[in-house]
C-alpha positions in Angstrom: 40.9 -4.7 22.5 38.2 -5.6 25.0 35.8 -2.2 24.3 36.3 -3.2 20.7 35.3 -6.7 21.0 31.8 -5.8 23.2 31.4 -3.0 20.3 32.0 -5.8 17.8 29.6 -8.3 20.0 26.9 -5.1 20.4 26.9 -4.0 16.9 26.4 -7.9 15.4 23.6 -8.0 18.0 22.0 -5.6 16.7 22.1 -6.9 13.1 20.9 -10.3 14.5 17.9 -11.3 12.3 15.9 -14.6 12.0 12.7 -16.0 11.0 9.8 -17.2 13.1 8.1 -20.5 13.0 4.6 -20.6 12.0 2.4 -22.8 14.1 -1.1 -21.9 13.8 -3.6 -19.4 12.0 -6.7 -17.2 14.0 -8.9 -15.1 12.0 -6.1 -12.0 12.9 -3.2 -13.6 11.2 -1.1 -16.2 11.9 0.4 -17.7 15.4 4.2 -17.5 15.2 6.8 -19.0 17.6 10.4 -17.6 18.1 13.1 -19.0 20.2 14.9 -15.8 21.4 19.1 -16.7 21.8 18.5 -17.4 26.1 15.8 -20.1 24.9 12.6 -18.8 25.7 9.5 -19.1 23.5 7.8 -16.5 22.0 4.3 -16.2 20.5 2.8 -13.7 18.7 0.1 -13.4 15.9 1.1 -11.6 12.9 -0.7 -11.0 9.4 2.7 -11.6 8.2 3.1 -15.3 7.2 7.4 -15.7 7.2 8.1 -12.1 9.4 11.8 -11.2 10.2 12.2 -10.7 13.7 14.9 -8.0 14.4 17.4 -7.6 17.1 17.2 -3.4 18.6 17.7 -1.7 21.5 14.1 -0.4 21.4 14.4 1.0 25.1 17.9 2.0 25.3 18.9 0.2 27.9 21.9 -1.1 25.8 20.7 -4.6 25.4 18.9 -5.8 22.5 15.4 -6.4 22.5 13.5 -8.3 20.1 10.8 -6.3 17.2 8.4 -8.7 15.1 6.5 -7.1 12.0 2.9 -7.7 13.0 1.2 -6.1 10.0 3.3 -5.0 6.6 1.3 -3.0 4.0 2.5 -0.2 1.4 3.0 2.7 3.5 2.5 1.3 6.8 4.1 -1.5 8.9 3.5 -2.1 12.5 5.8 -3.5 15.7 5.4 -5.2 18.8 8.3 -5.4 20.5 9.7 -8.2 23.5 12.2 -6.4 25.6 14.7 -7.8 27.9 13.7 -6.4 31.7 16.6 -7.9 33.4 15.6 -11.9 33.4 13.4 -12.7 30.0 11.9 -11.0 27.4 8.4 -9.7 28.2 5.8 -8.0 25.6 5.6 -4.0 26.0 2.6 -2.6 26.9 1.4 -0.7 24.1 -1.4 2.2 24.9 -3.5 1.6 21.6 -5.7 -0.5 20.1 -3.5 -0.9 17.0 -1.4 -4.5 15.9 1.7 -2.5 17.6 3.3 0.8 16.5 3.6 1.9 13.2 6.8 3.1 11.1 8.2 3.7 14.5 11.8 5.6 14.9 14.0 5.5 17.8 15.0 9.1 19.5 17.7 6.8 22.1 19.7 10.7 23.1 15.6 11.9 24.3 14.6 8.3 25.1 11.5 9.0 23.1 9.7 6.9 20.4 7.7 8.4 17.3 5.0 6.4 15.8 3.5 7.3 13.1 0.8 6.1 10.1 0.9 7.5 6.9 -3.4 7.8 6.2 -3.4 9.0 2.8 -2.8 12.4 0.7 1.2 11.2 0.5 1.4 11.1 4.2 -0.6 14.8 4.6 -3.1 12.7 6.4 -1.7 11.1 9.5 -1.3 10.2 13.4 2.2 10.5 14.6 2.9 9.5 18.2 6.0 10.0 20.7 6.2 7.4 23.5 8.7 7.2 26.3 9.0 4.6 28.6 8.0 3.5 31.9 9.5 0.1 32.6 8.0 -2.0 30.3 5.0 0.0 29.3 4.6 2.7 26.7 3.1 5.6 27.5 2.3 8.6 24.9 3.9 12.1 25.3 2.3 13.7 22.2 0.1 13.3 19.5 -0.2 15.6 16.3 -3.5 14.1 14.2 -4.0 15.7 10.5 -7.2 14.4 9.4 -10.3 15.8 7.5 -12.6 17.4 10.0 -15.7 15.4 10.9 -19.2 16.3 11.9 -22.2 14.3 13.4 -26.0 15.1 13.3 -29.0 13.7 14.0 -32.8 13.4 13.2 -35.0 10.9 15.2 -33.2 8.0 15.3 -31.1 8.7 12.0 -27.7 9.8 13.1 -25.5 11.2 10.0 -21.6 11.9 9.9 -20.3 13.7 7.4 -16.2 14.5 6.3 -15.4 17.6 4.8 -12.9 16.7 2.2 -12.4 20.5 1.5 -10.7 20.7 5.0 -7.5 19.7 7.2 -7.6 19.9 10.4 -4.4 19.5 12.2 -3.7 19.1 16.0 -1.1 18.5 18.1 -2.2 17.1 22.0 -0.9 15.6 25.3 -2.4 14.1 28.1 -3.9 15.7 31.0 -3.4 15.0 34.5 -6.8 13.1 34.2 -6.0 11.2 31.1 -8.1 13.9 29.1 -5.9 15.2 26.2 -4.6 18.7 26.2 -4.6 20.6 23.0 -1.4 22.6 22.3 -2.2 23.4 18.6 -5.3 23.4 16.4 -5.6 24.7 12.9 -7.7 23.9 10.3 -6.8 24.8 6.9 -8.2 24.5 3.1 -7.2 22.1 0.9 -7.3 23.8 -2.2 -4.1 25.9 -0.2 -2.3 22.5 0.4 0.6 22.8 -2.5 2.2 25.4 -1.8 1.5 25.1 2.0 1.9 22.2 3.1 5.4 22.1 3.6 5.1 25.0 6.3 1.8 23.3 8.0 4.0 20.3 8.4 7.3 22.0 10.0 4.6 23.9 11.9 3.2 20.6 13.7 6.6 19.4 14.2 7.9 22.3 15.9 5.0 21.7 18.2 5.3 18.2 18.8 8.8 18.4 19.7 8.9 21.5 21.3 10.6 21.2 24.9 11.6 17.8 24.3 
């Protein structure tokens, strides 16, 4: 009766949801305030103006951290998350430049995180991240990047970049020991091909990304 109840307790946990407080705007979005269930106040800014804060064991630790939607657009919505370290809730360290991770799925039996943004072409184009953790930090494990190739060049002071549309260019990387990423796989590919191949170019990636994971 008792393992049931703390199943019961977990799993309601889990589905805990709530809405933040607005309190203030900055030219990024709007200042929210949540008060998490131990008491403590939270503040984040968020383009979202009424976001539902969610309840999920985001670092399988088997306590529920808090996730609040920072940015919410067609086929991309991004995460911060607060998680519990013992004492309070505390903001993960992200390793990116974006408003938190995007479309993110949890991997809890690898302990592994995959991010990623849909960029266009029905999701053909995109940057998918996996992240594992390191206390309460992030750090990236791989990256797979499918994206038209780019070129650069210049002529005095005029410098010209150009996108070959024509192209896809898909790699899969992870870091180096000095922080330089390490290619694993590289193709680049037409996009005239792309119907009938795409399919195959995206298990391909995959198989990369995950492989030895």
């Amino acid at each position: 009766m008792k393992k049931f109840a703390g199943c019961l307790m977990m799993t309601l946990l889990l589905a805990a949801t709530a809405y933040a407080e607005p309190v203030g705007r900055t030219q990024d979005g709007y200042i929210h305030r949540y008060t998490a269930q131990n008491g403590q106040e939270l503040y984040y800014v968020s383009q979202v103006e009424d976001p539902l804060v969610l309840m999920e064991d985001v670092n399988f630790d088997g306590v529920a951290d808090i996730v609040v939607p920072t940015v919410q657009g067609a086929t991309n919505a991004y995460y911060e998350f607060f998680v519990w370290d013992g004492a309070r809730y505390v903001l993960a360290s992200l390793p990116t430049d974006e408003a938190g991770l995007p479309n993110y799925v949890l991997y809890p039996e690898k302990g592994l995180i995959l991010a990623t943004s849909n960029n266009g072409s029905a999701g053909l184009l995109h940057e998918t991240t996996l992240y594992c953790w390191e206390g309460t930090t992030l750090l990236e494990v791989r990256r797979a990047v499918s994206e038209h190739p780019e070129g650069f060049s210049s002529e005095g002071e005029i410098i010209t970049q150009t996108t070959d549309m024509s192209k896809l260019k898909m790699t899969v990387t992870e870091p180096g020991e000095e922080g330089e990423a390490v290619v694993l796989w590289e193709e680049t590919m037409d996009m005239q091909d792309a119907p009938e191949n795409e399919s195959a170019w995206l298990q391909q990636e995959e198989e990369v990304l995950w492989n030895g994971l």
